[in-house]
N, C-alpha and C positions, 0 to 999 in steps of 0.2 A: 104403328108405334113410333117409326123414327120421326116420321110427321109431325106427333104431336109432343117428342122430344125437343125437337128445333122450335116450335114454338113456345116450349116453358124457356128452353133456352136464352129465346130472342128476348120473351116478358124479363128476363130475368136479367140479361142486360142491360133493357129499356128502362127498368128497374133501378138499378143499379146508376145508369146513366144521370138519370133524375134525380137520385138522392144524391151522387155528387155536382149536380149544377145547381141541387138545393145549397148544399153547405158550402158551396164557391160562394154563393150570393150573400148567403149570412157573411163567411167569414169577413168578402169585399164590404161590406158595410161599419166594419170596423176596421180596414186597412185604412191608413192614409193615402195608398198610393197601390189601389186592389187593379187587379190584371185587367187588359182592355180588352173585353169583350161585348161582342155588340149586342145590343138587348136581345131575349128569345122570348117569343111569345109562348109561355107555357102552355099556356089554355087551349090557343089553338091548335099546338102541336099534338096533346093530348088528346082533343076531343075531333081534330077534323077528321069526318070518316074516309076522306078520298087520298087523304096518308095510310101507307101500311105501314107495319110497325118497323118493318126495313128502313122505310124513308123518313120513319122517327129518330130513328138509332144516328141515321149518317146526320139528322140536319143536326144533333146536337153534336155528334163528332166534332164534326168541322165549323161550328161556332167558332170566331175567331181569330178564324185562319182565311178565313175570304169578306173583302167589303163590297158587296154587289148592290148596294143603297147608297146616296149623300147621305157624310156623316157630317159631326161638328163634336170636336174632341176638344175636353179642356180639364183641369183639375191636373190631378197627378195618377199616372196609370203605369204598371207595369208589362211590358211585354214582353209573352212568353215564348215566344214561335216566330217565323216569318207568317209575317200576313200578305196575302194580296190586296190589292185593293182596284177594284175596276170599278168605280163611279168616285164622284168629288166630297175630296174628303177636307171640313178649314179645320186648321187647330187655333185655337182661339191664343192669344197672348196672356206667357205667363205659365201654358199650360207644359210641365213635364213627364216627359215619356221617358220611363226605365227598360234596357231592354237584357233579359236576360242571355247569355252564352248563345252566341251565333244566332240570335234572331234578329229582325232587322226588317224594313219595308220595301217592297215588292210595287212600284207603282208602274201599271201595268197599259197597256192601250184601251183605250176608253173608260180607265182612271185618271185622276189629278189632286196632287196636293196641296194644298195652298198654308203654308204655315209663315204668319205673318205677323211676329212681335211688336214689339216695341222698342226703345232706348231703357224704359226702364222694367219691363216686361218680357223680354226674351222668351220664345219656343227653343228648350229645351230638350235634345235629344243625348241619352246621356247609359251608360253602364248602369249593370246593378253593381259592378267590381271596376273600381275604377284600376283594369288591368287594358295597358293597348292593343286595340285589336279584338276585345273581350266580343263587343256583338258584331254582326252583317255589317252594318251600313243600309244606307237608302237608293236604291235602283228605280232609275227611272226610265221604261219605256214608252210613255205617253209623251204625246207631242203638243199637250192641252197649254193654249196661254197664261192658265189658272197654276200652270206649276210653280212657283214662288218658296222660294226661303229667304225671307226676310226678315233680317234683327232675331236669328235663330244663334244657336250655338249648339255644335254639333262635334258630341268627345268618345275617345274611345273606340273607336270604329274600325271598318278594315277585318274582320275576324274571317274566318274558315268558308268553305266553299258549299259546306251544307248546312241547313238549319238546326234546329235541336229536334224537329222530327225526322230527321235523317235522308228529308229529301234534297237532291240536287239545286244547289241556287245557281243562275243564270249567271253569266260570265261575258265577256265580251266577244264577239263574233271573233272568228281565224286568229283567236288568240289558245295558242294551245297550251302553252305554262305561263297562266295572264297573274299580275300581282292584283292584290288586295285593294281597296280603298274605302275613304269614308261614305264618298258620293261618288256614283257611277249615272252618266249620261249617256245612255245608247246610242246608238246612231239610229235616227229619222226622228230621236226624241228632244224635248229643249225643257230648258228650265231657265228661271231667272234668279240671281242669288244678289244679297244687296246687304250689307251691315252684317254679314254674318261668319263667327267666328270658328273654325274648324280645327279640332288641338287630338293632340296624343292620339292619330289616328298610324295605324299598322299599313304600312303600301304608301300609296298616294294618299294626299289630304281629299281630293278631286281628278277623275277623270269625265273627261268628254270628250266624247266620238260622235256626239250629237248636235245641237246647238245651243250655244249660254244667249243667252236672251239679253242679258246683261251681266255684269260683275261688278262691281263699285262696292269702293269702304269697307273689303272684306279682311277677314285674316287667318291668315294658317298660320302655324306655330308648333314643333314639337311634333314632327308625322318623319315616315323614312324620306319620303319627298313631296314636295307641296303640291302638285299638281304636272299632270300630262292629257296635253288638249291637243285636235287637231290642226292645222294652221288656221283656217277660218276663225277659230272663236279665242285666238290668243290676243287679236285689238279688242275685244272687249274687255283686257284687264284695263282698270282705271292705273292713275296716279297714288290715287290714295288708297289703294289695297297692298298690304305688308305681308313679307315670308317671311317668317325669322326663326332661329331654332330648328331648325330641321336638319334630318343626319343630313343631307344632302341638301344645300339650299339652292335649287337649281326647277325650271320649267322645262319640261322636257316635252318636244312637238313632233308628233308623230304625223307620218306622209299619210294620208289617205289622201291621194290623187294629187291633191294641190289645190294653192291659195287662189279662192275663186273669186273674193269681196276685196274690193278696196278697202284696206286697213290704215293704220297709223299704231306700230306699236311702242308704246313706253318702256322706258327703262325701271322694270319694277325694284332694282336692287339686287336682283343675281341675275344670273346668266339664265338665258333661251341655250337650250341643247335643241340643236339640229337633226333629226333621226333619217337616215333614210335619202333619198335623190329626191327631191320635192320640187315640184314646178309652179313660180309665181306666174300665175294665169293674172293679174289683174294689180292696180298699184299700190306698191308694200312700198309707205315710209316708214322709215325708222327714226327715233328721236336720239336725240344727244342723249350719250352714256350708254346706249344697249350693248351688250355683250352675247354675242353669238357663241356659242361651243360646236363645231361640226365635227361629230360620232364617227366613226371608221368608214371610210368609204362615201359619205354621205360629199352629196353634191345639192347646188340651189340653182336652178337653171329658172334664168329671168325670157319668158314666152312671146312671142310675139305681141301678143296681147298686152302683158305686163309691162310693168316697169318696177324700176329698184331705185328710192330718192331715200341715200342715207348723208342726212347733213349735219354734224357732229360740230364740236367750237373745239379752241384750244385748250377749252378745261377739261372736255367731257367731248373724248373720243369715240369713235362708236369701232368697237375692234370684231371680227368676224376671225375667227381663228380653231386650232382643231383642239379636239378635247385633248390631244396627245401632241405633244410637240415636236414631235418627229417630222423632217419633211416628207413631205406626200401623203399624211394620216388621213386626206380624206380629199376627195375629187378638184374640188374647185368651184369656181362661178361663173355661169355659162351663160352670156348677154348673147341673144338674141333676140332682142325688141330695139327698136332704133326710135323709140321714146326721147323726146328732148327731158322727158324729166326722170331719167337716169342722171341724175349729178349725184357725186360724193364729194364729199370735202371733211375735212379730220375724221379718214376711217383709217384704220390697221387693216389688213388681212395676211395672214401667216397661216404656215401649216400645210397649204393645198398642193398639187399638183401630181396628185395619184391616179385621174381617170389618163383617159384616152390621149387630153392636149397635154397633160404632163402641166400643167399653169396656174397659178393660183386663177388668175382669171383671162377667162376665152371671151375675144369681144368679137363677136360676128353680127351687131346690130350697130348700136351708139354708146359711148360711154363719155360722160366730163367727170373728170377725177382731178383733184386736188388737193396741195398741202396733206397728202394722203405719204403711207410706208406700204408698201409690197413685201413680206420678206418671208425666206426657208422654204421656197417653193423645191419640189421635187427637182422640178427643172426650170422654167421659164416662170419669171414673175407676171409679165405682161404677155398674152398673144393676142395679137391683131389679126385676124383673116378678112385679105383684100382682094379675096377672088373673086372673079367673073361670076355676079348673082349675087353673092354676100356680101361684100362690099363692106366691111366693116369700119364703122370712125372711131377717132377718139379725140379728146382734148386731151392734156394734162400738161400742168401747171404745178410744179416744184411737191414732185413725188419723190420718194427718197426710197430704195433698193436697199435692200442687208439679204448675205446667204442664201440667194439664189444663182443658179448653174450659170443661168441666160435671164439679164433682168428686165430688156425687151426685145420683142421679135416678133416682125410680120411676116404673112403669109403673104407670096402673091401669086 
C-alpha cells in the first residue's frame, strides 16, 4: 500500500509539475520580457521510457537553474534564480536580462559567457527594481578566452550572499566577511571587459582575484567603490576608462603575493589604495599623476627582480603617501633591486616609516631620485644601507626634506 501511495504521490507531482511548466510557457508567450528558461523537451521527457518518473520530476525542477548546453540568448528575459552555466553561453546585442532579488549568473569551469554589444546595442544586465544591490551579480570562474563583456551595461548589482532558492552563492576564496560586487573574477579565472558601463552596484563595481584580459573605455559610476583588483591586472586599466560618483572613489589593490608582469600604471583619476606588504617581483612604471594611498602597515618592497620607474613632471606629481597622515601610518619602500631603472623624479612620498627601518624609504639596491620631497617619516626620511653584501647606491639631485626625525642616513 505505501508503495502504491508514493507513486500516486510522485504521478501527482509530475502532474502538477507539468501543468505549471504548461502555464509558464502560455503565460511567457505573452510576456514581453517571460523568464529565461532553457527549452524542455516535453515529448521526450514524457515518453522516454529509460526515465523514471523521479528523473522526470528533478529534470523539470531544476530547468533553469543549470546551462550544461551552448546557448544563444537574446530578446528580453527575466531571471529568476542564480543559474549556472557550464557550456558557452553568446548573448546576442541589444538583448536584456532582468534579474529578479538575489539572482544572478554563476559562470562556472567549463562554461563561458560572451556577451557582446554594440555602441548602439548594448547587453543589458539590469534589476527587476531598480533598488542597489537588488540582484547577485555575475561570477566568473571559467578561465575561457570566450568570456567577454563588451559594450554591456551592468546596474544594480552587488546583492546578498544567497539566491532566491536559498542556496549559498560562492564568495571569494580566505575571504571570511568578503563584500559585495557587481562583477566578481575568481582567481585561475579571466575575463575581458571593454565599452562597458557598471552603475548603482552595492560593494565593488568589480572585483578580480583572477585575470582582466583587458579593460578599456569602461566606466563605473554610482557603486560603494569602483573596483578591487590584484596587482597584476591593475595596468590593464586604460586611459580612457572613468570612476566617477562613487561613495568612495578610490582602486583598491589587494597583495596576493605580488606584481609578477611588467606593468605601466595610469593615473585613472583617483587614487590606487595600497593594501597589505606587496612585493614588485617585475617592472612597475608609474605615469605622471598616480596617487598611491598606503593602508596601515602596508609596505611595497621593490625585488630583486623588479624595479620601481615613477617619472612624474612639475605639473603632475606622482605622490606615494599614507591613507592617514600620521607619521609612521604604514611601513615604507623597500629597494632592493639595483635596476638602473629605478629613477624617480617629481614624486612625494609622506607618511612612512612604521616597519622595522623606521624610513619612508629603505635603499639596499639602487635608487636615482630627484627634484623629489621625502616627508613626516616616523623617523628617517632616506636610509641607505652600505654594508658589506648590500652595498646600497643612490643618486639624488635637489630633494627637499619636511618633518622628518633624520632626513638622511647611511648604514655602514
Amino acid at each position: 500500500m505505501r508503495s502504491a501511495l508514493r507513486r500516486n504521490l510522485t504521478g501527482c507531482a509530475l502532474s502538477l509539475t507539468v501543468l505549471l511548466a504548461a502555464a509558464v510557457s502560455a503565460q511567457a508567450a505573452n510576456d514581453p520580457c517571460p523568464p529565461l528558461i532553457p527549452p524542455l523537451d516535453m515529448q521526450k521527457i514524457m515518453t522516454d521510457p529509460d526515465l523514471t518518473d523521479a528523473e522526470r520530476l528533478k529534470l523539470l525542477q531544476n530547468s533553469g537553474r543549470d546551462i550544461g548546453e551552448p546557448a544563444t540568448w537574446s530578446g528580453c528575459h527575466t531571471v529568476i534564480d542564480k543559474i549556472d552555466i557550464h557550456a558557452a553561453v553568446k548573448i546576442e546585442p541589444g538583448t536584456v536580462l532582468k534579474f529578479r532579488e538575489n539572482a544572478g549568473l554563476d559562470i562556472n569551469r567549463g562554461g563561458s559567457l560572451d556577451a557582446k554589444g554594440t555602441a548602439d546595442k548594448p547587453v543589458i544586465f539590469t534589476a527587476e527594481d531598480e533598488i542597489k544591490g537588488y540582484w547577485y551579480g555575475l561570477y566568473f570562474e571559467s578561465n575561457s578566452s570566450k568570456n567577454r563583456l563588451i559594450h554591456s551595461q551592468i546596474s544594480y548589482a552587488g546583492g546578498g550572499q544567497k539566491g532566491g532558492s536559498g542556496r549559498a552563492m560562492k564568495r571569494a576564496i580566505g575571504d571570511s566577511a568578503p563584500p559585495t560586487r557587481a562583477v566578481m573574477i575568481h582567481e585561475g579565472a579571466s575575463v575581458r571587459i571593454e565599452n562597458t558601463h557598471i552603475e548603482h552596484a552595492k560593494g565593488y563595481g568589480i572585483e578580480a582575484l583572477g585575470t582582466l584580459q583587458a579593460f578599456s573605455h569602461n566606466q563605473i559610476d554610482h557603486t560603494d567603490i569602483p573596483a578591487r583588483l590584484q596587482p597584476d591586472d591593475v595596468g590593464m586599466i586604460d586611459a580612457n576608462s572613468t570612476f566617477s560618483d562613487n561613495t568612495k572613489d578610490q582602486i583598491d589593490i589587494i597583495g596576493l603575493g605580488a606584481l609578477n608582469k611588467d606593468a605601466s600604471w595610469v593615473n585613472p583619476g583617483i587614487p590606487y589604495v595600497w593594501h597589505y606588504n606587496t612585493t614588485v617581483a617585475a617592472n612597475l612604471e608609474l605615469q605622471p599623476g598616480v596617487e598611491i594611498l598606503m593602508a596601515p602597515e602596508a609596505s611595497m618592497s621593490i625585488d630583486h627582480n623588479g624595479s620601481l620607474k615613477a617619472v612624474g613632471t612639475a605639473e603632475k606629481h606622482i605622490v606615494i603617501h599614507g591613507v592617514s597622515s600620521l607619521s609612521g601610518s604604514w611601513d615604507g619602500i623597500f629597494i632592493r633591486s639595483k635596476s638602473d631603472k629605478n629613477v624617480w623624479k617629481y614624486v612625494r612620498i609622506a607618511d612612512g616609516g612604521g616597519g622595522n627601518y623606521k624610513a619612508n624609504i629603505y635603499d639596499g639596491g639602487y635608487l636615482d631620485i630627484s627634484n623629489s620631497r621625502v616627508e613626516n617619516s616616523r623617523k628617517i626620511g632616506i636610509l641607505v644601507n652600505k654594508n658589506s653584501g648590500i652595498d646600497g647606491r643612490i643618486s639624488i639631485t635637489n630633494v627637499k626634506y619636511k618633518d622628518n626625525e633624520i632626513d638622511y642616513k647611511e648604514e655602514k
